[in-house]
N, C-alpha and C positions, 0 to 999 in steps of 0.2 A: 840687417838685424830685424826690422820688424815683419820682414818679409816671414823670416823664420821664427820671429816668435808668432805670425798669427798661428802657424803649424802645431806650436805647443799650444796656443790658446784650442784649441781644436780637440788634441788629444787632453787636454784639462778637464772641459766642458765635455767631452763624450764618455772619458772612466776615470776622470779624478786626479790622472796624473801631473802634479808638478814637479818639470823636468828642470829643478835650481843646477843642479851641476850638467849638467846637457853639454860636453866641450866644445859643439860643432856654435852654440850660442855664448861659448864664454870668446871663441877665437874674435867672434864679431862684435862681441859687448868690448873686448882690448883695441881691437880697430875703430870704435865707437868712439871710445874714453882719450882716443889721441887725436883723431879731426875734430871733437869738441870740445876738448879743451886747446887746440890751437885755435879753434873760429874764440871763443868765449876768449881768449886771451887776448888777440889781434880788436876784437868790437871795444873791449871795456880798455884796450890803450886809445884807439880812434875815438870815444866819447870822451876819453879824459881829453884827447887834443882839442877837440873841438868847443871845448866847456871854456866859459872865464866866471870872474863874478857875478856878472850880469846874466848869464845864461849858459845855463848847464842842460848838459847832455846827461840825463841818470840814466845806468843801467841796469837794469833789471833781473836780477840773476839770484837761485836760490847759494850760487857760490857766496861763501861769509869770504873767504879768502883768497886770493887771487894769486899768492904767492905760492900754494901751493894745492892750486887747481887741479889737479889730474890727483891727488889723494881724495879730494874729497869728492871730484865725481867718484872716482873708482867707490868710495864708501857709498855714496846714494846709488848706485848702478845696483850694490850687492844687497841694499838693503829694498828697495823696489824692485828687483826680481821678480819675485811673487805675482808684485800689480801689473807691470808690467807681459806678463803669460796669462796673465789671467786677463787681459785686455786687449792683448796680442799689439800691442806696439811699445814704445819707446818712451815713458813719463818725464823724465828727466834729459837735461843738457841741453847744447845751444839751440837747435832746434824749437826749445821752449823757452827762450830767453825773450825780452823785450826791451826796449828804450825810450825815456819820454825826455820831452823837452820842459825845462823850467825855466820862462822867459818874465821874471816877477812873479809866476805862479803856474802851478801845473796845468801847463797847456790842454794835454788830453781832458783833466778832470774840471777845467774851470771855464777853459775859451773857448770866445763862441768860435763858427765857423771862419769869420775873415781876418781873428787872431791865429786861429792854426796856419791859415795860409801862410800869413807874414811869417811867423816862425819856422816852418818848412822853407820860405824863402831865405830867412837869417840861415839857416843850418845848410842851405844850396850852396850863399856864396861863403861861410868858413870851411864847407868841404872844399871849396874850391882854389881859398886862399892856403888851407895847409897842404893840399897837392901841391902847389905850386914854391911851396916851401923845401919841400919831400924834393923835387921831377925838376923845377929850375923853368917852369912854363905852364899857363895856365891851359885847362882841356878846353876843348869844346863845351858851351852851355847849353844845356836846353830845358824852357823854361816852357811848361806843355800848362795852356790856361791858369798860370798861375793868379791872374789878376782878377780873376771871377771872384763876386763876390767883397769884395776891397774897395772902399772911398777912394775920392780921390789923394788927398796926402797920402792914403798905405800905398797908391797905385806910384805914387811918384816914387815913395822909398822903397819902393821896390823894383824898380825900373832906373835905380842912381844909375846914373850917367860914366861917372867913375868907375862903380862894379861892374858894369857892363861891358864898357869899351876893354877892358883886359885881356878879352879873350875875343873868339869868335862865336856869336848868339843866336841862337837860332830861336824865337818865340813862337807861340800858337796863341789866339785869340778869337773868340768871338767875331767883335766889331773891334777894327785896327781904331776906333775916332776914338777909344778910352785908352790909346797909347799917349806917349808925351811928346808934343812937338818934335822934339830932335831925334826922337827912334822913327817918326814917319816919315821927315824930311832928307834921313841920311840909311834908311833900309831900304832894301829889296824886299818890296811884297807880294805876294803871291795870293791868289785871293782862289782856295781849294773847291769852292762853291764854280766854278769855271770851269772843269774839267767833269 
């Protein structure tokens, strides 16, 4: 789609023409308006799973209503039209969605850097816990510098012993000595600086 609306943006900006009814741009706007309103449908059930009272998953979406997602894209698709050739891409739908975490306050707008972390760590292991809900086994972990930046109490809560042992974990670190006793005493480490 926006492959061919830059085309229109092209012919816009060379002699004025907005091509709104264009069929070969409506066939790909209908192909549009149904992979995104499945992503946009599938992300905002996966934030609702993964939300409780203490920490919510908001998602971010100009959809008001989710029940009947695929009218109201199709309504914004036909009313951005215009913007959309005249910019030659795609304004609207999931593609342009977002999600923030609300762990006592809105993480993006409020936390510093080694509350984001923590919070990207709470949202690793509830993705993990509700696969495992979903699948009947938890995946492989991989937990890539998460601990950068983190005191030690965040280092410890996030490195629980508990969430960890469930699966199989593969970490990255810096310096292995701000791991926790029993992840250095009972891992295989590998030290990439060697090779």
């Amino acid at each position: 789609r926006n492959s061919y609306l830059k085309k229109l943006s092209k012919l816009f900006y060379e002699n004025g023409t907005v091509a709104r009814n264009d069929p070969v741009l409506s066939v790909w706007t209908s192909k549009f308006i149904d992979l995104s309103s499945e992503i946009s449908g599938k992300r905002k059930g996966m934030c609702t799973k993964l939300s409780d009272k203490d920490f919510e998953i908001k998602y971010v979406s100009d959809i008001e209503d989710f029940s009947k997602i695929t009218d109201e894209l199709t309504k914004k698709m036909e009313n951005n039209k215009k913007r959309d050739i005249a910019t030659g891409y795609t304004n609207t739908g999931a593609h342009r969605e977002d999600w923030n975490i609300n762990d006592k306050q809105d993480i993006k707008k409020f936390g510093s850097r080694g509350q984001k972390r923590l919070a990207i760590g709470k949202l690793i292991f509830r993705t993990q816990e509700v696969f495992s809900k979903e699948n009947g086994f938890y995946p492989t972990l991989l937990l890539d510098d998460i601990s950068s930046e983190l005191d030690k109490a965040n280092i410890k809560e996030i490195f629980n012993k508990d969430l960890l042992s469930r699966q199989q974990t593969f970490i990255t670190v810096i310096n292995p000595k701000i791991l926790p006793d029993y992840i250095r005493k009972n891992a295989q480490l590998i030290d990439l600086s060697a090779f």
